[in-house]
C-alpha positions in Angstrom: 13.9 -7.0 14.5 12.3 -10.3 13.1 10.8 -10.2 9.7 8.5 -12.3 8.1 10.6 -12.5 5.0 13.7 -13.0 6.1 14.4 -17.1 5.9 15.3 -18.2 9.7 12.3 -16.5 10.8 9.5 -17.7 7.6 11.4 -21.2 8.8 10.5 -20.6 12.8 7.3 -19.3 12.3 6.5 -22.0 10.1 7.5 -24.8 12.4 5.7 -23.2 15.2 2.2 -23.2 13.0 2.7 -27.2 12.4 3.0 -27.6 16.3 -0.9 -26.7 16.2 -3.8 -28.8 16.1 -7.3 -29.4 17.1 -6.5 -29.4 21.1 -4.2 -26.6 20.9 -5.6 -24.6 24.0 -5.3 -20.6 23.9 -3.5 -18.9 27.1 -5.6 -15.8 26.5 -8.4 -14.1 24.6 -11.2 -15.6 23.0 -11.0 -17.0 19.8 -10.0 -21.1 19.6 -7.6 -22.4 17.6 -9.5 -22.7 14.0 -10.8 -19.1 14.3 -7.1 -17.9 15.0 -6.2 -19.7 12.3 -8.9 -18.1 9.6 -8.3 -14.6 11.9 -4.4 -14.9 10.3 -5.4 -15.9 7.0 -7.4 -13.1 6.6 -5.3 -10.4 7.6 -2.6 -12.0 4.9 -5.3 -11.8 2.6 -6.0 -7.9 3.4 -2.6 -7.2 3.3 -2.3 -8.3 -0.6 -5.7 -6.9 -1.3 -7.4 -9.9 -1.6 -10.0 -8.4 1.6 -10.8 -5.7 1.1 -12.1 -2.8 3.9 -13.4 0.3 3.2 -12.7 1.4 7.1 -9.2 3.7 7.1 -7.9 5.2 10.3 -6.9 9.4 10.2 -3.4 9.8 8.6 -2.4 11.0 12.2 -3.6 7.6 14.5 -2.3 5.5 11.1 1.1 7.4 11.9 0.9 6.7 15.7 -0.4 3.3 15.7 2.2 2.2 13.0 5.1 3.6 14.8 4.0 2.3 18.0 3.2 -1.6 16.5 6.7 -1.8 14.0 9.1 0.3 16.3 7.5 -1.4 19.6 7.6 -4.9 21.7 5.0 -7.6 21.2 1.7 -6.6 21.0 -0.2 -7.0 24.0 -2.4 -9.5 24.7 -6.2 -8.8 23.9 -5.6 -6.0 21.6 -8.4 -4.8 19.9 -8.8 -6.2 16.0 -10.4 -4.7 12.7 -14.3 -6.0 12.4 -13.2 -7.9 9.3 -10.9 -10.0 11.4 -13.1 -10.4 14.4 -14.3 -14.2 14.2 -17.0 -13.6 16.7 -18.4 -10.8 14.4 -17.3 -12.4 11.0 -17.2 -15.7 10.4 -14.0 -14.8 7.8 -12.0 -17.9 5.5 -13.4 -21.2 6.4 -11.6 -24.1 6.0 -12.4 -28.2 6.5 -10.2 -28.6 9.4 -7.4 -27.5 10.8 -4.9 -29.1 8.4 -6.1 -27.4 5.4 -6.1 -23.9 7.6 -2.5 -24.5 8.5 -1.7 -25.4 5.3 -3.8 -22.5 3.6 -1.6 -19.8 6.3 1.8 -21.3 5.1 0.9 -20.7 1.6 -0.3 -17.3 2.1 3.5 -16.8 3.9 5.0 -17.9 1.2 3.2 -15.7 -1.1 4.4 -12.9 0.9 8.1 -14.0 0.5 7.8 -13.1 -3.8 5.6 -10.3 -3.3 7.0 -7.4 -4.8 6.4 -3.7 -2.8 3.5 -2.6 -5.2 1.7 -5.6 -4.2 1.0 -4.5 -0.8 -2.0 -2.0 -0.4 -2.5 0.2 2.0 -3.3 -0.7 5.9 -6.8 0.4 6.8 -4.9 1.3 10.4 -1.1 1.8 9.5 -1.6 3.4 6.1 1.1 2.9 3.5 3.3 0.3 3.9 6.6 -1.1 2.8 7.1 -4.6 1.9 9.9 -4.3 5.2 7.4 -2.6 7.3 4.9 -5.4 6.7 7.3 -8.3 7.6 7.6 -7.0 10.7 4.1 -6.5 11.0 3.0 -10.1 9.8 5.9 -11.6 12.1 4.5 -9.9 15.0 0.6 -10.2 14.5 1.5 -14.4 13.9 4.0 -14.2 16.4 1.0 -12.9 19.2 -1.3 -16.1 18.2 1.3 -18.3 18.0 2.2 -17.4 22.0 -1.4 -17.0 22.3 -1.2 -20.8 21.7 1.5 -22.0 23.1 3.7 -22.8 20.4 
């Protein structure tokens, strides 16, 4: 299981981010490549409370959905997405272009990599968390948009 902390994977998933630029082309979905780049940066940002969301599943579909996401495959392409993160409803972090994004998404990984367990607050759809738990969760979500991408 690949986890966002662990140093070969940070490393891969960090490699794979600089690979993008303004003509990456998405294989699916909708969102180009500067809104998936300000859609990851701002679920990073919820994840250490600095977004918040007031919307919380029930404790029985945050149960189901967070077994299903960290014990499952890749998530699917065009899965559904809190509002918070939709960049065709929310406009979410801006950036100048997609340099500063990119580097703005590394440094948010990084941040994650010293982040102690209290740090993380709880998932509006997965509920309470650990900091293992979310590695796997932030290795997957970038891990979706990086294939999404092509990198």
């Amino acid at each position: 299981m690949n986890i966002i902390t662990e140093p070969a994977t940070m490393e891969n998933i960090k490699t794979r981010i600089q690979k993008l630029d303004e003509n990456s082309v998405r294989q699916w979905g909708k969102m180009n490549v500067d809104q998936m780049l300000s859609h990851c940066i701002d679920g990073l940002r919820m994840i250490i409370g600095e977004l918040k969301t007031d919307k919380k599943a029930p404790k029985l579909i945050q149960f189901l959905l967070k077994t299903f996401v960290i014990n499952g495959k890749q998530f699917p392409k065009n899965s559904p997405t809190a509002a918070e993160l939709n960049r065709h409803k929310t406009p979410g972090f801006q950036s100048k272009n997609i340099a500063e994004a990119k580097q703005t998404l590394l440094t948010y990984i990084d941040k994650l990599k010293n982040a102690s367990d209290d740090q993380f607050g709880e998932h509006p759809a997965f509920g309470k968390m650990s900091k293992t738990e979310y590695g796997v969760l932030v290795y997957k979500h970038l891990d979706h948009h990086l294939r999404q991408f092509g990198v």
